[in-house]
C-alpha positions in Angstrom: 0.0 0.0 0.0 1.2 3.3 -0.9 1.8 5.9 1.7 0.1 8.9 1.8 2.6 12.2 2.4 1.8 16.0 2.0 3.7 15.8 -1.0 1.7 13.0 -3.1 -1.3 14.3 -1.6 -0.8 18.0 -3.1 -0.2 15.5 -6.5 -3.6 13.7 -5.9 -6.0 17.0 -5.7 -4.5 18.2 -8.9 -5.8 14.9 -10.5 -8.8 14.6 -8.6 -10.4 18.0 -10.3 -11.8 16.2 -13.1 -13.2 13.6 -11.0 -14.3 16.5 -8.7 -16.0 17.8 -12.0 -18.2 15.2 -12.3 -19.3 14.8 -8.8 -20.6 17.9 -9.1 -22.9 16.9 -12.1 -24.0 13.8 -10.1 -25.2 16.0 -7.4 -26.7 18.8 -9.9 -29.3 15.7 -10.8 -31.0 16.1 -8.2 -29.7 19.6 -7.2 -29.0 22.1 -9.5 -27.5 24.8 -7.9 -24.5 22.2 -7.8 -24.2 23.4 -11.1 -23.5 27.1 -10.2 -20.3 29.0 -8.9 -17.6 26.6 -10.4 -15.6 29.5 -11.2 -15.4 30.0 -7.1 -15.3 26.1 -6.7 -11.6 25.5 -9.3 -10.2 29.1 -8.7 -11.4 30.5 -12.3 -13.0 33.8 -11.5 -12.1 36.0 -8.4 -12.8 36.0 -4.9 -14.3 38.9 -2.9 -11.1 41.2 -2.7 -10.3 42.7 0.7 -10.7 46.2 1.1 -8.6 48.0 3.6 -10.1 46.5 6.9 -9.1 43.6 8.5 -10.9 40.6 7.6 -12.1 37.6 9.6 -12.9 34.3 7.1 -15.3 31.9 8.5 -15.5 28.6 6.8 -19.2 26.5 7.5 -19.3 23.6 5.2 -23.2 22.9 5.2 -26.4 24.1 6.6 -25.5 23.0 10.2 -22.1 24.6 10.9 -23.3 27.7 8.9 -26.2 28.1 11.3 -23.6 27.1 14.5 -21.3 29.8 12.9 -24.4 32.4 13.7 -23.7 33.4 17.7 -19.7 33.6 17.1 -20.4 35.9 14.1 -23.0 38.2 15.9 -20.6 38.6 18.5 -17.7 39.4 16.1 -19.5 41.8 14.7 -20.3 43.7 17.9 -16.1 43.1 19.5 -14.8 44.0 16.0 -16.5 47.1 14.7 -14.0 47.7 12.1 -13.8 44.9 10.1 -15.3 42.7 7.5 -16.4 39.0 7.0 -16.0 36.5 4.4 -18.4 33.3 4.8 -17.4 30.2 2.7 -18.9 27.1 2.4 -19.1 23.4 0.4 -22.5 23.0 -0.8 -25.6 24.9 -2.1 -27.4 24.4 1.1 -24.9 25.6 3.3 -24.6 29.1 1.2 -28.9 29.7 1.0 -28.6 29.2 4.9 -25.4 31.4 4.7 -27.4 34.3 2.9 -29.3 34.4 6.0 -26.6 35.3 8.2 -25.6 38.2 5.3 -28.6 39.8 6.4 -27.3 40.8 9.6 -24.8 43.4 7.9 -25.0 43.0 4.4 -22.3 46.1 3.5 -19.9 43.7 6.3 -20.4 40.2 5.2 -19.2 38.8 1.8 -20.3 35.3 0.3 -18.3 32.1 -1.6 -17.4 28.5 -1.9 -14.1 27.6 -0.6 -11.9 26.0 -3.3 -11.5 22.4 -3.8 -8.5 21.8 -2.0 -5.8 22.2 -5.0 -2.8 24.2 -4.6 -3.0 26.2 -7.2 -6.9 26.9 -6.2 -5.8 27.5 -2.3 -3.1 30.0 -3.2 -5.2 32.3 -5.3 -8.2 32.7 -2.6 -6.1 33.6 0.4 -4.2 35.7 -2.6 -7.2 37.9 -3.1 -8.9 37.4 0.0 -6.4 37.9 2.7 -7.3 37.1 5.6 -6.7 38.5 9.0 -7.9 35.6 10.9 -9.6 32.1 9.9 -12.3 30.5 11.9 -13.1 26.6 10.3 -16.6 25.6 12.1 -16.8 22.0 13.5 -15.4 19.4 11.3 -13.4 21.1 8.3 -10.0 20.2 8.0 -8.1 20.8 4.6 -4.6 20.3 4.5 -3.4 22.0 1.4 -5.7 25.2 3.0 -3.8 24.7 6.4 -0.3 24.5 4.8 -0.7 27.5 2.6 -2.2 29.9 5.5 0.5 28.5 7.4 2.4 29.6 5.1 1.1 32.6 4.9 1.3 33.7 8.7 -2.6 33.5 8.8 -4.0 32.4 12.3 -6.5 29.7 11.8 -8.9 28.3 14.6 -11.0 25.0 14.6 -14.1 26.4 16.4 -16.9 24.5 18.1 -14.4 21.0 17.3 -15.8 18.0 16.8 -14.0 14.9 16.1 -16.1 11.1 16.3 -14.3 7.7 17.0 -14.9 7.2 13.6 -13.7 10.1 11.9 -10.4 9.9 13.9 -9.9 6.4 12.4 -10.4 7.5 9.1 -7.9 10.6 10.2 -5.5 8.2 11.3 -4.8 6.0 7.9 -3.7 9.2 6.3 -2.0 10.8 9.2 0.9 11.9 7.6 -0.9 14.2 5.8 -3.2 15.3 8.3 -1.0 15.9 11.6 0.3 18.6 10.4 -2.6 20.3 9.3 -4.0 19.5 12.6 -1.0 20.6 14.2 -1.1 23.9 12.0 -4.0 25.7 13.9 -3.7 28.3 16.0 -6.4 27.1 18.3 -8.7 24.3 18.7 -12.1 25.4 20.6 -13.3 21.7 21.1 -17.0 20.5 22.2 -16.0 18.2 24.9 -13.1 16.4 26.7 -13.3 13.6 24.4 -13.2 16.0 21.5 -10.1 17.3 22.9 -8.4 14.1 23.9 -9.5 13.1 19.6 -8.3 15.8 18.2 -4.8 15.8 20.4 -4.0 12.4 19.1 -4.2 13.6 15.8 -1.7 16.4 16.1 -3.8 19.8 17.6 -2.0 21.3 19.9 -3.4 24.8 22.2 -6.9 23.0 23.0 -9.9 25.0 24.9 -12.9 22.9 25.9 -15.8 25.6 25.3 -19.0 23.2 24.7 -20.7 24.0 21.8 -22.1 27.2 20.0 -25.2 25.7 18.7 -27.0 26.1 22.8 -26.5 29.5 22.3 -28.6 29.5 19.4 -31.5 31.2 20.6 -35.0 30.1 18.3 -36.4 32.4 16.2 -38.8 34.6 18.4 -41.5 35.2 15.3 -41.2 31.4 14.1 -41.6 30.3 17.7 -44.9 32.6 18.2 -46.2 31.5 14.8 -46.1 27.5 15.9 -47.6 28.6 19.1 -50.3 30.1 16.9 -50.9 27.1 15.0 -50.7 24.2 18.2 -53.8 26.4 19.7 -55.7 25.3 16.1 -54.1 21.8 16.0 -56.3 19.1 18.0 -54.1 17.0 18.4 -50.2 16.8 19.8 -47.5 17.1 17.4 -44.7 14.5 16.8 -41.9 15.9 15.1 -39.3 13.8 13.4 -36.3 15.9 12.3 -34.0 16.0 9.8 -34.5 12.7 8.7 -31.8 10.7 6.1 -31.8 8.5 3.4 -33.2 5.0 4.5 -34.9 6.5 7.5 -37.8 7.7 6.2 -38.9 4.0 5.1 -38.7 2.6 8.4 -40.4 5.5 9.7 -43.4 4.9 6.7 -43.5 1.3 7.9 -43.9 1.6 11.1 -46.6 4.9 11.1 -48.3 2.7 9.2 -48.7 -0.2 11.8 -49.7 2.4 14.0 -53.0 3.5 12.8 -53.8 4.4 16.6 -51.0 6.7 17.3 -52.0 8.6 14.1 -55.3 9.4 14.9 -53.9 10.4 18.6 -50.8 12.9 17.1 -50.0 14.6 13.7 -46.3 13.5 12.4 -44.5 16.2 11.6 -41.6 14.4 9.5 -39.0 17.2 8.1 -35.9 15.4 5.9 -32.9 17.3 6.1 -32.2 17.6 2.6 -34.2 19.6 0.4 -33.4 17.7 -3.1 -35.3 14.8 -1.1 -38.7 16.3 -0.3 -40.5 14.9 -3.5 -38.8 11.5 -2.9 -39.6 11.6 0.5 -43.3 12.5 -0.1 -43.5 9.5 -2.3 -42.4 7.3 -0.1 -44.8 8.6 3.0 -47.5 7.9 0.0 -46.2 4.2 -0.7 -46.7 3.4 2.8 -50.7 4.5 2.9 -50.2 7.3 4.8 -52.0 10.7 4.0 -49.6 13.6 3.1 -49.9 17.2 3.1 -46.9 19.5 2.7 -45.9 22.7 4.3 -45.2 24.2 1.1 -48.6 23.6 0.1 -50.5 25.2 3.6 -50.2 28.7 4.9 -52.6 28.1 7.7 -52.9 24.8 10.2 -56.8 25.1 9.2 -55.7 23.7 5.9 -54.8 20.3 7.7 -57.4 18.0 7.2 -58.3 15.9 9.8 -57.6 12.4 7.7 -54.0 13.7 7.6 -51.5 11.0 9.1 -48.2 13.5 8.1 -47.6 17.2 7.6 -44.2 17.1 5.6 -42.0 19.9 6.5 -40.6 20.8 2.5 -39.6 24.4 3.6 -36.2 25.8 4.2 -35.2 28.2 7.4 -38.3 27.1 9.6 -36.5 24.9 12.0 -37.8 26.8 14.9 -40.9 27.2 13.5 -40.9 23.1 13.4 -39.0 22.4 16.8 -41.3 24.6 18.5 -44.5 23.1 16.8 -43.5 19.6 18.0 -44.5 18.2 21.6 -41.8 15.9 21.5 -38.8 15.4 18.9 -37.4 12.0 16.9 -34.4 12.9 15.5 -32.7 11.9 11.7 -29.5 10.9 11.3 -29.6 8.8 14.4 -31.6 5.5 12.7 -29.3 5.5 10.2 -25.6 5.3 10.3 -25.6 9.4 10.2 -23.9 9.9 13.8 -27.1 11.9 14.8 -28.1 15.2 13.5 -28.5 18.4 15.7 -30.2 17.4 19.1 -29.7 20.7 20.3 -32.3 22.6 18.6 -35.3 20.7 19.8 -34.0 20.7 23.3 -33.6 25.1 23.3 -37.2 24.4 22.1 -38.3 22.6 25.7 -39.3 19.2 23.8 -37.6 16.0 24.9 -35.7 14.3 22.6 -36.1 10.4 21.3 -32.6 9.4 19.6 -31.7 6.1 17.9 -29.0 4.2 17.9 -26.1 5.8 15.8 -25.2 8.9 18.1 -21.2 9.1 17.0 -21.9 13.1 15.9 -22.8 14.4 19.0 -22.2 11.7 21.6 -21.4 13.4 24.6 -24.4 16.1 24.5 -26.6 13.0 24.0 -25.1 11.1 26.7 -25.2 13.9 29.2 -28.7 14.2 27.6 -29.7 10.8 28.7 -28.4 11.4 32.5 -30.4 14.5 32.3 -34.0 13.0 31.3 -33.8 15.4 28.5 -33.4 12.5 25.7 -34.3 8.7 25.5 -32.5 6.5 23.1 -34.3 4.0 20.8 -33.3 0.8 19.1 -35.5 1.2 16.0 -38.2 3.8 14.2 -41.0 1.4 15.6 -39.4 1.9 19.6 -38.9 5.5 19.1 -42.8 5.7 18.2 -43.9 3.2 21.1 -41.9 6.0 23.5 -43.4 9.0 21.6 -47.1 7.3 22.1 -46.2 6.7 25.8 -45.2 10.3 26.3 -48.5 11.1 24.7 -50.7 8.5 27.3 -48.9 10.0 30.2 -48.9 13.4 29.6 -47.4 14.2 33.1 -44.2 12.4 32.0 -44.0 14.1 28.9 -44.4 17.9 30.9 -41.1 16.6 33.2 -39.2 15.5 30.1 -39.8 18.7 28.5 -39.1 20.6 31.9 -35.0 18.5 31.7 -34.7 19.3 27.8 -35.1 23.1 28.6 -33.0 23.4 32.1 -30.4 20.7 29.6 -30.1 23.0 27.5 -29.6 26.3 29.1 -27.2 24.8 31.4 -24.7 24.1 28.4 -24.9 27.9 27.1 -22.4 30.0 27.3 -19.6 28.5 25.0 -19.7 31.2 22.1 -18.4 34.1 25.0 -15.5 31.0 25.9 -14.9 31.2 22.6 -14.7 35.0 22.3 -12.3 35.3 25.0 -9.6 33.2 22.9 -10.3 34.4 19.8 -10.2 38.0 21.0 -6.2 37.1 21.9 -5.8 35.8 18.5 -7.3 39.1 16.4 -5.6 41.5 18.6 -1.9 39.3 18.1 -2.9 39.2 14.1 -3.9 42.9 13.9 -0.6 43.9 15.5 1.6 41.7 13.1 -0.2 43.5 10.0 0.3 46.9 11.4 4.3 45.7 11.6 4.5 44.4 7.8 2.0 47.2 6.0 
């Protein structure tokens, strides 16, 4: 087996553009707007230029660490008054949920894809963009993009870190090329202690457990009053089941569909977290017997007939509109071998949270939620409905769960002002070294 080195890996990416090419035409199948931006994506065109203020670049891959990357950018905005943003991200989801954040200072905050990770591609966005300071949310970790800022002088941070068993494993056949790019950070703001002990064997070095950003996510306040709005003028209690994955939301047909009594008890709420999946999704709700109707479709929860078994949720940006609509939360990602998607959300909501097996994503929050009462963990899509119909039968077990998902919740806020406070450091030591060199 060949040995993977910085060097041959630098060799690979420059082959792997074609290839990366038609990836991007798979995806556009189904999702078009993978079809837009490839001058951003290979380094053709140019990136947003910085003007004469310092610059922070925040990298969010996808919809999740683009809405995570939300409380750190509000409160760089408000430390920093003098400079300007640049948001980056991987896919098309990631930048319509990152056009939402533009919003909060549109004449501050500048949009792209970071580049495939190519030298040549690398060189020419921190070339034009120039960053003062990098901030990579979660997961991220590219090592031709860590060499060159290294390179560079450019203070990069892993923010709100992350690292799974499994993803260290996969780290760790290719460590050669990715302990140094781990060891390349400036900082690493990890989730937990077994974040930090992860991402230590891999090479990161000046390690902060903070938590994680996404409890200080605070729900939309009118999306919030609108569900209230609408469980008033819904008889019955609302299941939600969240961000569902391919594979899931068969099981989850099936076993609605054995439950004919739990449907006339509850309105499902089922919202898939990809949006190039609603119209397979709906067709697969259909397959199974089950009556559909879909947000898109409704402006008003009088439009919900009462022979509806599922509202599907085939909207964008209403997350806390549906996490505060539900009585209780399933959550995607976690039936599936996904690693869990974000049980956070639902929990700053006050619902109590039903999670499957496959948990590797955010393992110590749902641990700690377990302890807490906040969470209960199911085997299958048919035991996480048998809990959710229990919850229903004894109501006053429901109100106590709901009462640990919200005190759970609050109790881990706070980690984007830990954050702050090493971050702050790190602008103030990068400002200072451009001052010396301009």
């Amino acid at each position: 087996m060949i040995k993977m080195t910085p060097g041959l890996y630098r060799a690979v990416t420059m082959v792997a553009l074609p290839v990366a090419s038609l990836y991007l035409m798979w995806r556009s199948r189904k999702q078009p707007a993978y079809r837009e931006y490839w001058d951003e994506r290979f380094a053709w065109g140019t990136y947003p230029l910085r003007s004469d203020k310092p610059r922070v670049w925040i990298h969010a891959v996808s919809v999740g660490e683009t809405n995570a990357a939300k409380p750190l950018l509000e409160s760089m905005l408000k430390a920093w008054p003098d400079c300007d943003v640049l948001l980056t991200h991987m896919t098309p989801t990631g930048r319509e949920a990152g056009e939402r954040l533009v919003r909060l200072a549109p004449d501050r905050i500048r949009q792209c894809y970071l580049p495939y990770d190519a030298p040549y591609a690398v060189e020419k966005f921190f070339r034009q963009t120039r960053p003062t300071l990098g901030v990579i949310m979660e997961t991220e970790v590219w090592p031709n993009v860590m060499r060159e800022a290294q390179r560079l002088g450019i203070p990069v941070v892993l923010a709100n870190a992350r690292e799974s068993e499994k993803s260290r494993r996969q780290a760790e056949k290719v460590i050669g090329v990715m302990r140094p790019a781990f060891e390349s950070f400036a900082a690493v703001l990890a989730q937990s202690k077994e974040d930090e002990e992860r991402l230590r064997s891999l090479g990161a070095r000046n390690i902060t457990v903070c938590g994680s950003v996404k409890f200080d996510i605070r729900p939309d306040a009118s999306q919030t009053a609108a569900a209230l709005d609408w469980k008033t003028a819904i008889p019955k209690p609302v299941i939600l089941i969240a961000s569902t994955r391919d594979g899931e939301e068969r099981d989850f047909a099936a076993a609605l569909a054995k439950r004919r009594d739990l449907l006339r008890r509850a309105l499902v709420l089922l919202v898939p977290r990809h949006p190039q999946r609603f119209d397979e999704v709906d067709g697969i709700l259909r397959e199974a017997g089950l009556h559909v109707c879909r947000r898109s479709a409704i402006s008003a929860p009088e439009a919900i007939s009462d022979d509806v078994d599922v509202l599907l949720g085939d909207s964008m940006g209403e997350m806390s509109f549906y996490c505060a609509l539900g009585a209780m939360t399933v959550m995607g990602g976690s039936f599936g071998d996904y690693g869990s998607q974000n049980v956070i959300e639902p929990a700053m909501a006050g619902t109590p949270v039903v999670v499957g097996p496959s948990i590797f994503n955010f393992e110590k929050i749902i641990r700690d939620g377990l302890k807490a009462g906040a969470m209960v963990q199911s085997a299958s899509a048919d035991e996480a409905l048998e809990q959710c119909s229990r919850w229903i039968d004894e109501p006053a077990e429901l109100e106590a769960a709901a009462r640990n998902a919200t005190v759970f919740a609050e109790e881990w806020s706070g980690a984007t002002a830990r954050m702050m406070k090493v971050l702050e450091d790190l602008w103030q030591t990068a400002r200072k070294r451009e001052s010396r060199m301009s």
